[in-house]
C-alpha positions in Angstrom: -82.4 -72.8 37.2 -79.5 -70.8 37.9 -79.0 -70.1 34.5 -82.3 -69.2 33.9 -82.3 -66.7 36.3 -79.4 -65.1 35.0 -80.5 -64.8 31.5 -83.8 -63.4 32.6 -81.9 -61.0 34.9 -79.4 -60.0 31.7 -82.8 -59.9 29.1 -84.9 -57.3 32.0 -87.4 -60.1 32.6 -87.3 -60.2 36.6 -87.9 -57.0 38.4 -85.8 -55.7 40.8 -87.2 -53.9 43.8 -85.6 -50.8 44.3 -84.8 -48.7 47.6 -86.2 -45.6 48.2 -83.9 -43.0 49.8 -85.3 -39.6 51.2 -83.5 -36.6 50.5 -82.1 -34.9 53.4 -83.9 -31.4 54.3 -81.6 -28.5 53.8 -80.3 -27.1 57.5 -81.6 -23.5 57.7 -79.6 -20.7 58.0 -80.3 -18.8 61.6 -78.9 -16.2 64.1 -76.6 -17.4 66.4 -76.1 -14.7 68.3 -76.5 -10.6 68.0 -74.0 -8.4 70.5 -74.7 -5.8 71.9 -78.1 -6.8 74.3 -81.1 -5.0 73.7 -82.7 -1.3 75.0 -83.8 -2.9 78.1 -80.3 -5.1 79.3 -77.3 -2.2 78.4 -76.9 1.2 76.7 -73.9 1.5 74.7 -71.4 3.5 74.3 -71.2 5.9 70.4 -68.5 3.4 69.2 -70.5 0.1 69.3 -70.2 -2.8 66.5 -73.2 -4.6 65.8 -71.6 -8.2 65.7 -73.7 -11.1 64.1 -72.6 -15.2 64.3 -74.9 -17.3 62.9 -75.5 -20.9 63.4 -73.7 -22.3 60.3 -71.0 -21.1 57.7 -72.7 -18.4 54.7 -72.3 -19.5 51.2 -73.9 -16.7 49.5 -72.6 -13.9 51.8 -73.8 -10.8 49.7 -77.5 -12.5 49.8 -77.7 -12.5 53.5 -76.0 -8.9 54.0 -78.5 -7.9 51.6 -81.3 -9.0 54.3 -79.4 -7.4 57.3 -80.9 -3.3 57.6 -79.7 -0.9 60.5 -81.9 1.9 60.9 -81.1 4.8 63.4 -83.0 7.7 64.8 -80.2 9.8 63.9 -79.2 8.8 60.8 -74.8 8.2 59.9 -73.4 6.0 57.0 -72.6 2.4 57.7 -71.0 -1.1 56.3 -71.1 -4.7 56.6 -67.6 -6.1 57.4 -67.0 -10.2 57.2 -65.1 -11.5 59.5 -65.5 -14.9 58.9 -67.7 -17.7 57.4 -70.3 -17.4 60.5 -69.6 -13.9 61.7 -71.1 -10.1 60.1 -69.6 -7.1 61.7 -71.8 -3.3 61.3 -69.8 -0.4 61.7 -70.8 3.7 61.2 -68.3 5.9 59.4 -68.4 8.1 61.9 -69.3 7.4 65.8 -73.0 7.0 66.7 -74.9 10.0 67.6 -75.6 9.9 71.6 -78.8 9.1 73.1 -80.5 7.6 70.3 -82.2 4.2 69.7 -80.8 2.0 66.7 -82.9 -0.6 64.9 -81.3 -4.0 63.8 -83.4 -6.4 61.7 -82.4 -9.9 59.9 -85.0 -10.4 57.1 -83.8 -14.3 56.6 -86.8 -15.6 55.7 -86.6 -14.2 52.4 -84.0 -16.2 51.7 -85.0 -18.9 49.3 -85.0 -22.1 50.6 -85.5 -20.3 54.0 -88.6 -19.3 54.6 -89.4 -21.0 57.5 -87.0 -18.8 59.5 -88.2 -16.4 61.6 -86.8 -12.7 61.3 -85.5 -11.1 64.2 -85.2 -7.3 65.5 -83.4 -5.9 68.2 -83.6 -2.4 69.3 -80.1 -0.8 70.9 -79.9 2.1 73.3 -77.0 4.1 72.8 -76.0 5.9 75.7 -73.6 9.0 76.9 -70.7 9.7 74.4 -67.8 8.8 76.9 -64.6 9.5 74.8 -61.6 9.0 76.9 -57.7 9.9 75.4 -55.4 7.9 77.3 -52.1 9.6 76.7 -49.2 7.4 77.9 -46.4 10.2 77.5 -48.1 12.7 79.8 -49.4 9.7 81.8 -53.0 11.1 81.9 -56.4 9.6 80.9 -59.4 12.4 80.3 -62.8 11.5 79.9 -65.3 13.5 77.9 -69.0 12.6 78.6 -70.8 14.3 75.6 -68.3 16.3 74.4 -67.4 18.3 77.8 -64.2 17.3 79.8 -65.3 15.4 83.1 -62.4 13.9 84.3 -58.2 13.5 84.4 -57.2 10.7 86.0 -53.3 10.0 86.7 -52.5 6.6 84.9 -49.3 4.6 84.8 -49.2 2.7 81.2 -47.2 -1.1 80.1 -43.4 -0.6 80.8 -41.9 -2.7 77.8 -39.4 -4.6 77.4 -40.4 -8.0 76.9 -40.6 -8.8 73.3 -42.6 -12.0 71.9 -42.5 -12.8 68.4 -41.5 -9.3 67.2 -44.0 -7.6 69.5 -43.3 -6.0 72.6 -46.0 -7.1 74.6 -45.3 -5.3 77.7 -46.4 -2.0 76.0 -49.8 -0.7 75.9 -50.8 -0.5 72.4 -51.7 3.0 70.7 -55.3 2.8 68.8 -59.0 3.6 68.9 -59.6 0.4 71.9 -63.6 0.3 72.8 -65.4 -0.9 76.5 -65.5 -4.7 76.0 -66.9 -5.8 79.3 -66.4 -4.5 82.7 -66.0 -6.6 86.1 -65.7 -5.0 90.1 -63.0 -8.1 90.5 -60.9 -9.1 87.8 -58.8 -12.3 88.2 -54.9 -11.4 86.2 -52.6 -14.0 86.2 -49.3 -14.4 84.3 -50.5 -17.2 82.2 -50.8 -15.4 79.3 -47.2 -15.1 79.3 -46.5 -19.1 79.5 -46.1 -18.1 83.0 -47.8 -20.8 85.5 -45.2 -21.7 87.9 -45.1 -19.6 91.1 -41.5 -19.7 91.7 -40.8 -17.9 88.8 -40.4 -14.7 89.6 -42.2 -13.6 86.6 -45.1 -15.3 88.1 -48.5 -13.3 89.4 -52.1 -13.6 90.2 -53.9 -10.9 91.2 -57.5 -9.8 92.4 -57.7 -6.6 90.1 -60.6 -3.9 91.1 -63.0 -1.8 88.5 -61.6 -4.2 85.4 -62.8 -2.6 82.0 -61.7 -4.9 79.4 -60.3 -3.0 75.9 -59.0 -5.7 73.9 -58.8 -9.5 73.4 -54.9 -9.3 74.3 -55.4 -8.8 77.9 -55.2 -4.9 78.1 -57.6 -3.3 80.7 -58.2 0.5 82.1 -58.5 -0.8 86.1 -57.1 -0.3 89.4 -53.9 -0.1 90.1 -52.7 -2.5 92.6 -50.6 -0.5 94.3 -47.5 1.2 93.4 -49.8 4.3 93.1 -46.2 6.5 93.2 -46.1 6.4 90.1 -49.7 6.9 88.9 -49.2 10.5 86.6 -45.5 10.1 86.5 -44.0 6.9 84.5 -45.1 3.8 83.1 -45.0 0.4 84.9 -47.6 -1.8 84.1 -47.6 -4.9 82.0 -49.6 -3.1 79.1 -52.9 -2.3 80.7 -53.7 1.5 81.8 -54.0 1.4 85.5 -55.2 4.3 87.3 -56.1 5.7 91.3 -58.5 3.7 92.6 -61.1 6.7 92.9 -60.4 7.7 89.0 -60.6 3.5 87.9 -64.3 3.3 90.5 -65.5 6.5 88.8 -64.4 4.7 85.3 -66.0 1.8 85.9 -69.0 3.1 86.9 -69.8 5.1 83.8 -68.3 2.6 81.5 -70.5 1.2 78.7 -69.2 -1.4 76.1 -68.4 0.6 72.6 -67.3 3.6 75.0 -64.3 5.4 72.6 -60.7 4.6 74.6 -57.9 6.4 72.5 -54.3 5.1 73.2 -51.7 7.5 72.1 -48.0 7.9 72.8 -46.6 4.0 72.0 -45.0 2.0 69.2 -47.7 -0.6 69.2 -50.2 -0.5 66.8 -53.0 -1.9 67.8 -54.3 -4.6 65.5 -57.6 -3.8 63.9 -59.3 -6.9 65.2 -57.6 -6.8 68.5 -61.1 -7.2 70.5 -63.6 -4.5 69.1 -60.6 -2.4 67.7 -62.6 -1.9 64.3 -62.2 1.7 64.0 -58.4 1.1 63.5 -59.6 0.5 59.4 -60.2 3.9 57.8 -63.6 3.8 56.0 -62.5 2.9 52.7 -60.4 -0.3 54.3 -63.7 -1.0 56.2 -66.5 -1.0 53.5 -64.0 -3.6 51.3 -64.7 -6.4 54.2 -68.9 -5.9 52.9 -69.7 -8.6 50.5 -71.7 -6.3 48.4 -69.5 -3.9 47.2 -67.3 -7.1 45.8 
């Protein structure tokens, strides 16, 4: 019987029931996230990136930036910037006009394959133009709201002196910086210096008033915590920009993330994707990161 079997098997006599496998459905390509909020949550400041992360890496990138459209009520050039497989960056040539609303809008469901994708708007409010020139020789920060002078405030910038890797990280760095985030409490602590242990004497943790964050590196525009003798005369913080506490609560209280903060007057550079440090790319360097103009 056995044998049988097997030459019926070898001469396609017996029928073998086959398996039937579904094929998976392709993942869909969606927004993960859009910063800045929308109109009714923040006004920005005339600097702000549009920064979109979606849920899963882009394989045709120059298909998807083809879908992403920026439209402004007062109209300046603009570019798409990669940053990664997930993450789009938008960035003018020159700063946003003031007081204006900006249109984003992610056309993905005429992606092919896609179509079951909703598209998404979001409408931004740009604010005040608060320019502020931080200017770490003359130890002075002034603020421009719309192009007229409202404010010098006495600042103290980083020391140096402790290099890392080449870097010497105790020195504020010198570059076009933008309003991150802002908090009336900051907690700073040495760790970002390897630093945990409170017997060393490098060791600190500090509750740090009217904190506006300016870079992913740890460099803020706040409150000095004392040692206000030498606010407008020398520098000796550990690279952030502190100020009197009536110029850092007047700061913070006008501050808007993408508000222009110019560092001059160091020997660090500050790296172009330090943070939101975009502007540090001249245009040309910029429009190479859009995968449209490959």
């Amino acid at each position: 019987m056995r044998l049988i079997v097997a030459v019926a098997l070898a001469c396609g006599l017996l029928a073998v029931p086959s398996v039937a496998h579904a094929k998976p459905a392709a993942k869909k390509l969606d927004i993960a996230d859009i910063t800045p909020m929308g109109q009714d949550k923040e006004k920005v400041g005339v600097g702000f990136p549009i920064i979109v992360t979606f849920d899963r890496d882009v394989r045709d990138k120059a298909a998807v930036e083809a879908l992403l459209q920026v439209q402004s009520e007062r109209p300046v050039d603009g570019a798409w910037r990669w940053v990664s497989a997930r993450k789009v960056i938008y960035r003018t040539k020159f700063y946003w006009k003031p007081h204006q609303k900006v249109t984003f809008t992610a056309q993905l469901s005429k992606l092919p394959g896609n179509e079951t994708v909703k598209d998404v708007t979001r409408r931004f409010a740009v604010g005040t133009a608060n320019i502020s020139v931080v200017d770490t020789r003359k130890h002075v920060m002034r603020v421009t709201r719309d192009g007229k002078l409202a404010k010098k405030i006495p600042i103290s910038a980083g020391k140096g002196g402790l290099v890392k890797n080449g870097v010497d990280v105790y020195l504020t760095s010198s570059g076009i910086h933008l309003a991150m985030n802002k908090k009336p409490v900051e907690t700073m602590t040495s760790s970002w210096l390897g630093v945990t242990d409170p017997k060393d004497p490098r060791y600190y943790k500090e509750e740090i008033p009217w904190a506006v964050r300016i870079s992913d590196s740890g460099e803020y525009v706040h409150q000095s915590a004392g040692y206000y003798q030498y606010l407008g005369r020398s520098n000796q913080s550990h690279g952030c920009v502190r100020a009197t506490p009536a110029g850092a609560k007047w700061f913070y209280g006008i501050a808007q993330r993408g508000d222009v903060i110019k560092i001059t007057g160091t020997k660090r550079k500050l790296d172009w994707n330090n943070g939101w440090s975009y502007w540090q790319l001249n245009w040309t360097e910029w429009k190479k990161g859009s995968a449209l103009t490959r």
